[in-house]
ZAKELO-346759 format. One record per residue (C-alpha): x, y, z; residue in one letter. Coordinates in steps of 0.2 Angstrom, whole numbers, padded with zeros to 4 digits, always signed. Each point is the difference from the previous one (the first is absolute). Layout:
BEGIN
XYZA;...
//
This chain:
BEGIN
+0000+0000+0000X;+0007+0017-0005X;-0001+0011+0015X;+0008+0018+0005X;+0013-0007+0013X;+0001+0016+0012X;+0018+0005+0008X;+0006-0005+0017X;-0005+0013+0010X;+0017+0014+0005X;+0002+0011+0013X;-0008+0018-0001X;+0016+0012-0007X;+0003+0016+0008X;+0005+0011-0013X;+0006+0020-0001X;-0013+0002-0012X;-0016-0009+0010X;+0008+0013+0015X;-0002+0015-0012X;-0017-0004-0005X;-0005-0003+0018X;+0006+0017+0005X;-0008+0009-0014X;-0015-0008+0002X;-0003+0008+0018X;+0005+0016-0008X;-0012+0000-0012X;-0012-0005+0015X;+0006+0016+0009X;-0002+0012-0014X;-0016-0005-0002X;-0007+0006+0018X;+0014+0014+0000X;-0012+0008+0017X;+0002-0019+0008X;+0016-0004-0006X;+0009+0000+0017X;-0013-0012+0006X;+0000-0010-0012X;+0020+0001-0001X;-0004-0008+0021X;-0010-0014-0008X;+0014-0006-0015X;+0014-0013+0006X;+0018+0000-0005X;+0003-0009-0017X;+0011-0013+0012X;-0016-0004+0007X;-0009-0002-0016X;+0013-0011-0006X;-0002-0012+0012X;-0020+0000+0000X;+0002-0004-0019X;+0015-0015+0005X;-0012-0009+0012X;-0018+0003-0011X;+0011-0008-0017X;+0000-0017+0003X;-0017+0000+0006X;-0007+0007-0015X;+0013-0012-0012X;-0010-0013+0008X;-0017+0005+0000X;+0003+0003-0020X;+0008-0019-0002X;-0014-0005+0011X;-0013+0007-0013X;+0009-0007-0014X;-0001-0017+0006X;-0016-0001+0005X;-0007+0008-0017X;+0010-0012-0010X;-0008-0015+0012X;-0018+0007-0006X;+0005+0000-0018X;+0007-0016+0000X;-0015-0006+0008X;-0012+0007-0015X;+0016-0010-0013X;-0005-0017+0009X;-0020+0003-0002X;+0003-0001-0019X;+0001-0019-0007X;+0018-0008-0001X;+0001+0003-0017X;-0006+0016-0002X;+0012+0003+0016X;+0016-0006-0007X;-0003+0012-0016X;-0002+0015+0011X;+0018-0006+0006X;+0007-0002-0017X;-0006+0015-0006X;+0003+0009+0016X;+0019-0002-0001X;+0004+0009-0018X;-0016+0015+0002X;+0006+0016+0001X;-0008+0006+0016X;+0009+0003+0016X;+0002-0014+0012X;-0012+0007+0012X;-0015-0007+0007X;-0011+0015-0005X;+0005-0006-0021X;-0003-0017+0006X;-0017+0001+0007X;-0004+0010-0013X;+0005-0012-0012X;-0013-0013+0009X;-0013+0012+0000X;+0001+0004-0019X;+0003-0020-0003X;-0018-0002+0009X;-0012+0011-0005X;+0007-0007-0020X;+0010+0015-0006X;+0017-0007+0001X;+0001-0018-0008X;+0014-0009+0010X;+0007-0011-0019X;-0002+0017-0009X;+0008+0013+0010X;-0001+0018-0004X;+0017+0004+0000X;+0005-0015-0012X;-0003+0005-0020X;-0013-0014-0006X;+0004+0003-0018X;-0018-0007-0010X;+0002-0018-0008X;-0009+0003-0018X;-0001-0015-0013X;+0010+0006-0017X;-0014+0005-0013X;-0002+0005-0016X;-0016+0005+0000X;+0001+0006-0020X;+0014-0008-0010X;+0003+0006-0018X;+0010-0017-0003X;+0001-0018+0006X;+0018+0003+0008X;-0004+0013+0010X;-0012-0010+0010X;+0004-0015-0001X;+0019-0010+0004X;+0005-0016-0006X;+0003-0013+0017X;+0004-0016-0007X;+0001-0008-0018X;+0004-0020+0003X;+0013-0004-0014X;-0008-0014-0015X;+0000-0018+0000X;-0004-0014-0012X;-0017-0003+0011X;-0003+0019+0004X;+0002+0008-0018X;-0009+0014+0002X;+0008+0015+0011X;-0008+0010+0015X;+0003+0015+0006X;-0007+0006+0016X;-0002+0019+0004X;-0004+0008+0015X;-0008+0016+0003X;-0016+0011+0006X;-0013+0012-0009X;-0005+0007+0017X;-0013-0016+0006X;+0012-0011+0006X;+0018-0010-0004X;-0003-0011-0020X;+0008-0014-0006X;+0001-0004-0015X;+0004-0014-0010X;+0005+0002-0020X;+0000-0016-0010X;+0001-0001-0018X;-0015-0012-0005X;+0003-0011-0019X;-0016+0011-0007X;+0015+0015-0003X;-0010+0011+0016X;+0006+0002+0017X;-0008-0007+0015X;-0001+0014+0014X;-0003-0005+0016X;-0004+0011+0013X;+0000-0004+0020X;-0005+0013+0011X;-0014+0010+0004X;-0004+0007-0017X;-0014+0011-0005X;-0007-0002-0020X;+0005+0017-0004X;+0019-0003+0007X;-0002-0018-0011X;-0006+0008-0016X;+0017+0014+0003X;+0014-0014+0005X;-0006-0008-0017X;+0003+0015-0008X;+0014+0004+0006X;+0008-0016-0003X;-0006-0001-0017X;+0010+0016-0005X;+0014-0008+0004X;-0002-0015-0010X;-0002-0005-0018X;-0011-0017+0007X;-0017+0000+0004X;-0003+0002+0019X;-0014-0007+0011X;-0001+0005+0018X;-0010-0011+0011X;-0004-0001+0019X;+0008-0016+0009X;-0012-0014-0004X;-0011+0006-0014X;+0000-0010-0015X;+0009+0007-0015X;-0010-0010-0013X;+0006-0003-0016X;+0013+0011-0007X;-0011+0007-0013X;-0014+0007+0012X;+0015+0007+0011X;+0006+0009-0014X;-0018+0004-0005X;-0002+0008+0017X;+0015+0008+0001X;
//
């Protein structure tokens, strides 16, 4: 627990200047009353005197300060060990590296703001949350600038035809998509991912601008058909 450590309590020092500003201080107290000034000079003691009433009182007000301090910090701990222990060992963590003073008066602040919900103890104030957004392109003039080629398995005798998979998002969610050349001289577009017939009807296009073949684009699952009707409907 991050905690102001308070120093050992020292001797009260008699200084030249504390003795000047005793004596001052009485002249002031004269000149203020100039008509009483000799009865209240009767009243006034010696600045030896004063020293020594300042000597005994300093340790007794030292204490009474620690004394405060330690009791405060036992409440506020007290309100830290209502919260549930996960919730506690966060306000910990995050205790540790905030920028408030270590005092008790920051930390029982901090509690308070934790519960009435306007501090959130795993989002800190102090901590920059930068926004997570996924990548869009909401609008994309060509193919290439929405989508990026992930993987294109290399040919075998039992896998002739090539595909390429692309990744990408029009704004609705994260796409797939899966490009194999079909014998009928068209390409078989399939799309996976949340995929609206507006975004279909523009990846088709756009992939089609890029390409001499004839390209279909379909959802996961739907039957192409024959490759004339594809065509046909493309």
């Amino acid at each position: 627990m991050r905690f102001r450590r308070w120093p050992r309590p020292t001797p009260y020092e008699d200084t030249p200047r504390k003795r000047a500003a005793f004596t001052r201080k009485q002249r002031l107290e004269r000149e203020a009353l100039p008509l009483y000034a000799n009865e209240i000079a009767e009243n006034q003691h010696s600045a030896d005197e004063e020293m020594d009433r300042r000597a005994v009182t300093w340790d007794r007000v030292e204490q009474s300060k620690r004394d405060y301090h330690a009791l405060k910090w036992r409440e506020t701990r007290a309100r830290l060990f209502s919260f549930p222990e996960p919730v506690r060992l966060q306000i910990r963590r995050i205790w540790r590296d905030c920028p408030y003073p270590p005092d008790h008066a920051y930390f029982s602040d901090l509690l308070r703001q934790i519960q009435i919900g306007k501090e959130d103890p795993y989002r800190p104030s102090w901590v920059f949350h930068p926004a997570i957004r996924a990548r869009t392109t909401p609008n994309p003039a060509k193919f290439a600038e929405a989508f990026k080629q992930i993987g294109k398995p290399p040919a075998s005798p039992t896998a002739p035809r090539l595909t390429t998979i692309y990744c990408g998002n029009l704004g609705s969610g994260i796409l797939f998509l899966r490009a194999t050349p079909d014998p009928a001289n068209f390409v078989d577009l399939e799309v996976t991912g949340p995929c609206s017939d507006h975004e279909l009807t523009l990846i088709e296009r756009l992939a089609q601008a890029d390409r001499a073949d004839r390209v279909v684009a379909r959802r996961r699952g739907a039957e192409i058909g024959n490759a004339l009707e594809n065509q046909e409907a493309a």
